[in-house]
C-alpha positions in Angstrom: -5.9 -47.4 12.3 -2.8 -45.4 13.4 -3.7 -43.0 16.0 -2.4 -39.1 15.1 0.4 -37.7 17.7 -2.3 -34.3 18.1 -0.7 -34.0 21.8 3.2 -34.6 20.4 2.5 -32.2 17.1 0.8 -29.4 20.1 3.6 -29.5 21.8 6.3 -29.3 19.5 4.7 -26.5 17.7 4.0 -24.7 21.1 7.2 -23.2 20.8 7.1 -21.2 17.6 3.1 -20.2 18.4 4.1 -18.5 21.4 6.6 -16.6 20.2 5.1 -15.6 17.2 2.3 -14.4 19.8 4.6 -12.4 22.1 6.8 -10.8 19.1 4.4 -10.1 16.0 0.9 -10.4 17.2 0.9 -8.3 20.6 3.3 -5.8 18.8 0.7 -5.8 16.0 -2.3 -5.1 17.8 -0.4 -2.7 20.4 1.1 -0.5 17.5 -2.6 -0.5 16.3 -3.9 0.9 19.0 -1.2 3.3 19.3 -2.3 4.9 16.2 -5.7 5.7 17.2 -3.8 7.6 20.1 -1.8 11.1 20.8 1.0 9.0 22.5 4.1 10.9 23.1 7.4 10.0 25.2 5.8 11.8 28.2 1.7 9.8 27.7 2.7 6.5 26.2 0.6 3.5 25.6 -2.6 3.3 28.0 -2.2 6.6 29.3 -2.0 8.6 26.1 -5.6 10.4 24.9 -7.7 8.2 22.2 -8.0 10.4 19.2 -9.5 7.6 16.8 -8.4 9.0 13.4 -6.5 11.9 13.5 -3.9 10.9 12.9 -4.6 9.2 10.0 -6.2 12.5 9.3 -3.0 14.7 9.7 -0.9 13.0 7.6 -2.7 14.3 4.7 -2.0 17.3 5.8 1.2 17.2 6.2 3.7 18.0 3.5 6.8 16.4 4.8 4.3 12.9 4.8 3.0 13.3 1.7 6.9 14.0 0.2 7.8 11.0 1.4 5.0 9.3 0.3 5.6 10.6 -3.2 9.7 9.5 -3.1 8.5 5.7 -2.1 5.9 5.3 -5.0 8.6 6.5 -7.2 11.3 4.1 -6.1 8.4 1.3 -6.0 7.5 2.8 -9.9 11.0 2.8 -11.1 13.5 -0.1 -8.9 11.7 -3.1 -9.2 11.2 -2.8 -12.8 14.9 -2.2 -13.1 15.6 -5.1 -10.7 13.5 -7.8 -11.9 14.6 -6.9 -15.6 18.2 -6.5 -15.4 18.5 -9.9 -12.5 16.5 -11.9 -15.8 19.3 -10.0 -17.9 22.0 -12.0 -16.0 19.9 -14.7 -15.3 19.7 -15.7 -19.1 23.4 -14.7 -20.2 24.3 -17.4 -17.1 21.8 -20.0 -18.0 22.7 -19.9 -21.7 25.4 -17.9 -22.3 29.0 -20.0 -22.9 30.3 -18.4 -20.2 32.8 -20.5 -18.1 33.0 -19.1 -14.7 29.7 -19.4 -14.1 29.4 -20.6 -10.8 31.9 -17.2 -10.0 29.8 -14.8 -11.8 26.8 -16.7 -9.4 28.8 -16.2 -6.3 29.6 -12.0 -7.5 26.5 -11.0 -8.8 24.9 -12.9 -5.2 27.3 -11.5 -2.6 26.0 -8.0 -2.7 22.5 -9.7 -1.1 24.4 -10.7 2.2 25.3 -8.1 3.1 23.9 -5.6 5.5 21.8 -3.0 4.3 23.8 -0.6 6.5 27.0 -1.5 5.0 25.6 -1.0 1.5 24.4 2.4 2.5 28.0 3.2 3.6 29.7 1.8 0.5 27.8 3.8 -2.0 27.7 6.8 0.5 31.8 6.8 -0.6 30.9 5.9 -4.2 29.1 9.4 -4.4 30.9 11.5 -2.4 31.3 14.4 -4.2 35.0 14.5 -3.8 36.5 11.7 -2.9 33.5 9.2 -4.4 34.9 6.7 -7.4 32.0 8.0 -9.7 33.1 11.2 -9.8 36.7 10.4 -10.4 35.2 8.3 -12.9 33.7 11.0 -14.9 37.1 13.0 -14.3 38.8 9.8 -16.1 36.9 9.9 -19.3 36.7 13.5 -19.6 32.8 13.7 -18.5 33.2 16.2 -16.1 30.5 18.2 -16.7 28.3 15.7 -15.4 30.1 15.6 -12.0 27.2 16.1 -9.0 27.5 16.5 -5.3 24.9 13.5 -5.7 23.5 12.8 -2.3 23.7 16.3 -1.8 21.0 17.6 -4.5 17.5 17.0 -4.1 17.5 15.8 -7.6 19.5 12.9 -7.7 19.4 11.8 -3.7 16.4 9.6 -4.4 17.9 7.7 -7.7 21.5 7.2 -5.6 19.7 5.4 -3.3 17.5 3.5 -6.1 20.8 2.7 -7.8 22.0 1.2 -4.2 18.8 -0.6 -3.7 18.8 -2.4 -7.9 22.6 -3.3 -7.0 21.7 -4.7 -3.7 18.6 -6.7 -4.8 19.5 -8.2 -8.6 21.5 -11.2 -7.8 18.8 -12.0 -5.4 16.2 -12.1 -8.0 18.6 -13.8 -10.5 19.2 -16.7 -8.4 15.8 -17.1 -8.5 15.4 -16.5 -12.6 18.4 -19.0 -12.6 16.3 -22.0 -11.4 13.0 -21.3 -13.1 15.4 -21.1 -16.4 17.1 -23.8 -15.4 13.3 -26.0 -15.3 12.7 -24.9 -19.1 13.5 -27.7 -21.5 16.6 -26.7 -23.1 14.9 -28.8 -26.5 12.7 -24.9 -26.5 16.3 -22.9 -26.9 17.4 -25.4 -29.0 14.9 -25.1 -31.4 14.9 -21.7 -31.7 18.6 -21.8 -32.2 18.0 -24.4 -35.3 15.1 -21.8 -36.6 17.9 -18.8 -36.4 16.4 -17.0 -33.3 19.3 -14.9 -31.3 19.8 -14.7 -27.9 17.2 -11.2 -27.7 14.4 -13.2 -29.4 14.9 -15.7 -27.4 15.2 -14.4 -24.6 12.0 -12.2 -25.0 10.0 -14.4 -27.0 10.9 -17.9 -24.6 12.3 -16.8 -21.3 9.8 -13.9 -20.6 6.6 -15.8 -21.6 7.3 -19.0 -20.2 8.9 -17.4 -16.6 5.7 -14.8 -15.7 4.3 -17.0 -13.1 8.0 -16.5 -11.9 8.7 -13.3 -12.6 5.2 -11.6 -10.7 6.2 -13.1 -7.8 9.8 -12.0 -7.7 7.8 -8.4 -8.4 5.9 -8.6 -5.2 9.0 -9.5 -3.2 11.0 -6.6 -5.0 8.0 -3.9 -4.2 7.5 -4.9 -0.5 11.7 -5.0 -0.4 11.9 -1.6 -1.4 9.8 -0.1 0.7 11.7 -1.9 3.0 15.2 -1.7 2.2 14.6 2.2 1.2 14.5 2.8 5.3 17.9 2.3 6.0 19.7 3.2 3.0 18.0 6.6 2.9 18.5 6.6 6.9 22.3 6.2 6.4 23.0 7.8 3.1 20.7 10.9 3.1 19.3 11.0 6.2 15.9 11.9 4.3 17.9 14.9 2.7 18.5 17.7 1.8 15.1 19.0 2.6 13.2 15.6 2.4 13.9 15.0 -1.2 14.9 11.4 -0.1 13.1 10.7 2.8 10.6 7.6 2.6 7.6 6.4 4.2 9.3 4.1 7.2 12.5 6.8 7.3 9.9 9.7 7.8 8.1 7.1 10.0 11.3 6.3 12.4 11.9 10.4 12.6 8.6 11.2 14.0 8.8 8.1 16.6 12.5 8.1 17.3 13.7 11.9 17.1 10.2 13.9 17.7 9.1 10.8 20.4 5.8 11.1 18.2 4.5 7.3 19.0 1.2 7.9 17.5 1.6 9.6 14.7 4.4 7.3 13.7 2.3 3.9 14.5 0.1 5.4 12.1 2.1 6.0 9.1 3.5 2.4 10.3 0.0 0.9 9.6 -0.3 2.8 6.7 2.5 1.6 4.6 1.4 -1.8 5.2 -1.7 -1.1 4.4 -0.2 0.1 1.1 2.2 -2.4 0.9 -0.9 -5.5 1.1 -2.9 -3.4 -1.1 0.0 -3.1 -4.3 0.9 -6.7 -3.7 -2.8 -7.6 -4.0 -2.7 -5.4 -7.2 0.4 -7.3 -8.6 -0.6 -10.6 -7.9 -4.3 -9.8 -9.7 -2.7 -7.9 -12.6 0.1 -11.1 -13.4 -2.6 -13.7 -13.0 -4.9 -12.2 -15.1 -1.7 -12.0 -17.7 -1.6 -15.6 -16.9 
């Protein structure tokens, strides 16, 4: 009998424990304890004063939370709906569409997912500006100028510019993955239809959808907890949260009462909130898809 390597397998995992210890765990428990606490920039940490659930309390009561609480179940309503949908969309015109650039519609439709969040938020901050931005000059070109917007600029359409970033950002993500659970389905299933005169919409909703909901709750989960996420830094550099909150988000609110008003406690606890909320919708997902199932 072969003896097990327990000391060699220790060792080598060593390592990635201890680091995982020093950078998630201890910041974990510390930003935990912070939000049980009044710690400012002047009392931080240890020597702040323990005020158990306050905090927690407060943000109830406060308006500028509970608007930015409101904007992030919107965009986690409306953008991962539209994601998951329109990345399926592509993924089934690639998979079975005659198409012969394929591999170059792949490499397009990925490209916008490598790319930093920050440089997204830039891009489309240009796209919408109100006077030099290609949408408006779009509108101009086709003679819909009555729909022209200062768009980051009104409190209602702030929020969707940054949805519309966040869905252009995130699709060809999601469609790679709807590419190979597409790609696992017997293409005898498509072909059969095709014989029995089904188009590519029947198929598609009556083979793909059906057959890829395993697939498709997961890629859900990953698109809620990625735009409550992702909604941080595009609302930080497009909007900055406004005007007057309409865009601001849970972890945007979140870095402005710990980073500009040096409110550590309050901030660590609408930190540990939104993953609270985050653990509980994803428990939700995952429930309501394998009941589906």
């Amino acid at each position: 009998m072969v003896k097990k390597p327990r000391l060699f397998i220790a060792l080598c995992t060593l390592p990635a424990l201890i680091l995982t210890i020093v950078f998630m765990i201890v910041p974990m428990v510390n930003a935990i304890y912070l939000s049980f606490t009044s710690s400012t920039a002047l009392s931080v940490g240890f020597n702040s004063k323990f005020v158990f659930l306050d905090n927690y309390k407060y943000m109830f009561q406060d308006k500028d939370f509970l608007q930015a609480l409101f904007n992030t179940l919107k965009l986690m309503l409306v953008i991962p709906a539209v994601t998951i949908f329109l990345s399926l969309v592509f993924a089934f015109i690639l998979t079975q569409g005659q198409l012969k650039e394929k591999s170059f519609y792949r490499t397009v439709f990925f490209f916008p997912s490598i790319v930093s969040m920050t440089v997204v938020g830039i891009v489309w901050s240009f796209v919408f500006n109100p006077t030099r931005g290609i949408l408006n000059h779009m509108l101009d070109l086709f003679h819909f100028s009555t729909w022209k917007h200062a768009w980051l600029g009104e409190g209602k359409t702030a929020l969707w510019c940054i949805g519309a970033a966040l869905v252009w950002q995130a699709i060809g993500y999601y469609m790679v993955m709807h590419v190979a659970s597409i790609d696992g389905i017997s293409q005898e299933v498509y072909e059969a239809a095709s014989i029995d005169g089904a188009t590519g919409v029947q198929k598609f909703f009556r083979i793909t959808i059906p057959l890829l909901r395993r697939s498709i709750g997961t890629t859900y989960i990953l698109s809620l907890s990625g735009t409550i996420n992702l909604s941080f830094t595009l609302s930080n550099v497009m909007t900055g949260g406004g005007p007057n909150g309409a865009s601001s988000v849970l972890l945007q609110y979140m870095y402005t009462q710990g980073m500009r008003n040096a409110n550590f406690g309050y901030a660590m606890a609408i930190a540990m909130f939104t993953l609270i909320l985050a653990i509980v919708l994803a428990m939700i997902s995952k429930k309501v898809s394998s009941e589906k199932e």
